[in-house]
C-alpha positions in Angstrom: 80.1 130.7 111.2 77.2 128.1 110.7 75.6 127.3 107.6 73.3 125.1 106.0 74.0 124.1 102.6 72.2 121.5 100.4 73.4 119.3 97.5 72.6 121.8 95.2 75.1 125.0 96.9 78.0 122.9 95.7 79.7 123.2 92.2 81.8 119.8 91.1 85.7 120.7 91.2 88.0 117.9 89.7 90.9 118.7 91.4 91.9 120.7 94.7 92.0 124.5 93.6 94.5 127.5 95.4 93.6 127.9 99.0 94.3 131.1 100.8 95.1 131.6 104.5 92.0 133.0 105.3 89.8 130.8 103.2 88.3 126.9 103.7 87.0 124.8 100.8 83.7 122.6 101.4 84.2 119.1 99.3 80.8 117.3 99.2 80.6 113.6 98.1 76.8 112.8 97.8 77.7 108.6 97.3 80.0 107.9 99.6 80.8 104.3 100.3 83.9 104.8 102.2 85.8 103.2 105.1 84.4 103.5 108.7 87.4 105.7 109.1 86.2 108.6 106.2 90.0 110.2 106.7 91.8 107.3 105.9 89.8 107.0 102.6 91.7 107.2 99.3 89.2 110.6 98.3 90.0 112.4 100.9 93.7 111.6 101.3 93.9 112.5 97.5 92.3 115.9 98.4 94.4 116.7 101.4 97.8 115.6 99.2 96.8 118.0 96.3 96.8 120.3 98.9 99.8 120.1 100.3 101.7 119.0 97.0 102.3 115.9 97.6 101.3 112.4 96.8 98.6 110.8 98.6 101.2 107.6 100.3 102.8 110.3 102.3 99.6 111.7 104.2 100.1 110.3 107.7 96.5 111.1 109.6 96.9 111.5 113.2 93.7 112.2 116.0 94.3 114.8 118.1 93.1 114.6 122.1 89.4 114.3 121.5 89.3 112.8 118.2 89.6 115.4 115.7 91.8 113.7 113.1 94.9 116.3 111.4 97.6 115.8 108.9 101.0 115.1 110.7 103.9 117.0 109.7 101.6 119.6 108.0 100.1 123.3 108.4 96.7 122.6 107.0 93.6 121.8 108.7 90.5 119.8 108.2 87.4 118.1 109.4 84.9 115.7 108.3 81.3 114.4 108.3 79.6 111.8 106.8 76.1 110.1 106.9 75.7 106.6 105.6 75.4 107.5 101.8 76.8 110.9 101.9 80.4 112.9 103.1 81.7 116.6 103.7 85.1 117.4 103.7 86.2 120.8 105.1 90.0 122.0 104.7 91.4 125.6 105.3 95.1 126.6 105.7 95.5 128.1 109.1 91.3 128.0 110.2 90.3 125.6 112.6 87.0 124.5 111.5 84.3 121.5 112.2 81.7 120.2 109.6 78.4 118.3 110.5 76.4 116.7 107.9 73.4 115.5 108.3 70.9 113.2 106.5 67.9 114.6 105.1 65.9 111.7 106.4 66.7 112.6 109.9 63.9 112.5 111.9 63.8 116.6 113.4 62.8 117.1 116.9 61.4 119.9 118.6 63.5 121.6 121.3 60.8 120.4 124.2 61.3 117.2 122.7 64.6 117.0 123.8 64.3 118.5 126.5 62.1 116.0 127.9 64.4 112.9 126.7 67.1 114.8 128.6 
């Protein structure tokens, strides 16, 4: 499935709420200051802990063979973008899934434009 979703499609949630198997949960953190490494980042760790039950020390991130980082020891699976001021956490039980977020301020090109460049 592909969607685009603005700032304004996402409701504030304080803490992770009950995720089914056949559901995924979008977090959206619209100032993000984080590390270079976004799933090393206290946030997200947090998140993906409340998840699992447990507390945010144990989460051991591991990258799988092309860089898609996963929770070790764990049936739960995630992805994540972010954009210099802005991040987008996905998470789903038993989905594989990929997020990409991009900046408003991106310059669009057309697809000849690209074409040409490549």
């Amino acid at each position: 499935m592909i969607a685009a979703l603005a700032e304004k499609d996402f409701t504030p949630a304080a803490a992770a709420q009950p995720l089914s198997e056949q559901e995924f949960h979008l977090w959206f953190f619209p100032r993000w200051e984080g590390l270079s490494d976004a799933a090393e980042a206290l946030p997200v760790r947090a998140l993906l802990a409340a998840y699992l039950d447990r507390c945010a020390d144990a989460i051991r991130i591991e990258r799988g063979e092309h860089g898609k980082p996963r929770v070790a020891d764990a049936r739960l699976e995630f992805n994540l973008s972010h954009t210099s001021d802005a991040l987008l956490l996905g998470v789903s039980r038993n989905l594989p899934l990929g997020v990409d977020l991009e900046s408003a301020q991106r310059h669009v090109r057309s697809a000849s434009e690209l074409a040409r460049r490549f």
